[in-house]
N, C-alpha and C positions, 0 to 999 in steps of 0.2 A: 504494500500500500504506500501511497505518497502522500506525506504531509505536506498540506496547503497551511500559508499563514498570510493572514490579512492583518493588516493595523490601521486602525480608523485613525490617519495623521490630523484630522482637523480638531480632535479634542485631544491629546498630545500635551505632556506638560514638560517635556522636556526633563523628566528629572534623572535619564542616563541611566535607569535600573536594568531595562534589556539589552541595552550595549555592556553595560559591566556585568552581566547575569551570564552573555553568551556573545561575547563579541565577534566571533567567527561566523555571525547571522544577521546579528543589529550592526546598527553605527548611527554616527548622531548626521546629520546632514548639515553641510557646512554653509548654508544657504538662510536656512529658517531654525536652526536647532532641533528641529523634530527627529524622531527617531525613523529611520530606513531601513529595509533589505539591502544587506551589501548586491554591488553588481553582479558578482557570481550567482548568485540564487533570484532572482529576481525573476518574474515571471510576465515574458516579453517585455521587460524593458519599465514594468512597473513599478516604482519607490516602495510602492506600499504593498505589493504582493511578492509575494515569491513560496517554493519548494523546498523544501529541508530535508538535504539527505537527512536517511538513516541513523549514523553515525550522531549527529546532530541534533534528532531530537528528545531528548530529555534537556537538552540545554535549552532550546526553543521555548518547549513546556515550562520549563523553571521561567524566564524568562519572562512569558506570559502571565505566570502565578502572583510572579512578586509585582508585578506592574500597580502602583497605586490609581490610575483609574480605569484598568481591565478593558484597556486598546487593543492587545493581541488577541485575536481567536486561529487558535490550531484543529486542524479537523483532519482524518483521512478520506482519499477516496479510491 
Protein backbone atom coordinates (compact mmCIF):
# COMPACT_ATOMS: atom_id res chain seq x y z
CA UNK A 1 0.00 0.00 0.00
CA UNK A 2 1.01 3.64 -0.47
CA UNK A 3 0.83 6.39 1.99
CA UNK A 4 -0.60 9.42 0.73
CA UNK A 5 -0.11 12.76 2.93
CA UNK A 6 -1.80 15.90 2.55
CA UNK A 7 -1.25 19.18 4.60
CA UNK A 8 -4.00 21.67 4.66
CA UNK A 9 -0.83 24.62 4.35
CA UNK A 10 -3.45 27.46 4.70
CA UNK A 11 -4.04 26.85 8.60
CA UNK A 12 -0.33 26.01 9.02
CA UNK A 13 1.28 27.72 12.07
CA UNK A 14 4.50 27.27 11.28
CA UNK A 15 5.63 25.83 14.41
CA UNK A 16 8.51 23.40 12.70
CA UNK A 17 7.03 20.08 14.73
CA UNK A 18 6.96 17.91 11.30
CA UNK A 19 10.16 19.07 9.96
CA UNK A 20 11.99 18.37 13.36
CA UNK A 21 9.56 15.18 13.81
CA UNK A 22 10.61 13.63 10.29
CA UNK A 23 12.74 15.87 8.33
CA UNK A 24 13.44 13.58 5.41
CA UNK A 25 9.56 14.27 4.42
CA UNK A 26 8.74 17.93 5.92
CA UNK A 27 10.60 21.14 5.50
CA UNK A 28 9.75 24.60 6.30
CA UNK A 29 9.21 26.58 2.89
CA UNK A 30 11.42 29.22 2.47
CA UNK A 31 8.82 31.54 0.90
CA UNK A 32 5.91 31.68 3.51
CA UNK A 33 7.39 29.54 6.52
CA UNK A 34 4.63 26.92 6.16
CA UNK A 35 5.55 23.48 6.31
CA UNK A 36 6.09 21.39 2.70
CA UNK A 37 6.76 17.87 1.20
CA UNK A 38 10.31 18.00 0.28
CA UNK A 39 10.78 17.77 -3.76
CA UNK A 40 11.57 14.15 -3.63
CA UNK A 41 8.09 12.96 -2.46
CA UNK A 42 5.86 15.34 -3.70
CA UNK A 43 3.05 14.33 -5.80
CA UNK A 44 3.20 15.86 -9.29
CA UNK A 45 4.86 18.72 -8.37
CA UNK A 46 2.46 19.58 -5.24
CA UNK A 47 3.91 21.55 -1.82
CA UNK A 48 1.30 20.11 -0.15
CA UNK A 49 0.92 16.51 -1.24
CA UNK A 50 3.17 13.82 -1.63
CA UNK A 51 3.82 9.75 -1.16
CA UNK A 52 5.85 8.26 1.76
CA UNK A 53 7.95 5.50 1.03
CA UNK A 54 7.74 2.70 3.24
CA UNK A 55 10.73 3.14 5.13
CA UNK A 56 9.28 6.51 6.06
CA UNK A 57 6.21 6.17 7.40
CA UNK A 58 6.18 5.80 11.12
CA UNK A 59 8.09 9.14 10.93
CA UNK A 60 5.25 10.74 8.75
CA UNK A 61 2.61 9.28 11.29
CA UNK A 62 4.63 10.70 14.24
CA UNK A 63 4.82 13.77 12.53
CA UNK A 64 1.38 14.11 11.88
CA UNK A 65 0.58 13.19 15.69
CA UNK A 66 2.58 15.78 17.27
CA UNK A 67 1.34 18.47 14.91
CA UNK A 68 -0.40 21.17 17.40
CA UNK A 69 -3.20 21.97 14.80
CA UNK A 70 -3.65 18.37 13.08
CA UNK A 71 -2.76 19.76 9.25
CA UNK A 72 -1.20 16.39 8.23
CA UNK A 73 -3.70 13.59 7.24
CA UNK A 74 -1.91 10.19 6.27
CA UNK A 75 -4.07 7.52 4.64
CA UNK A 76 -3.26 4.24 2.45
CA UNK A 77 -4.45 3.35 -0.71
Amino acid sequence: MIMKVTIERTICVSCGSCWETCPGFFEENPDDSFSQVIEKFRSAGNIAKGTAPEDMEACVTDAADVCPVQIITVGHT
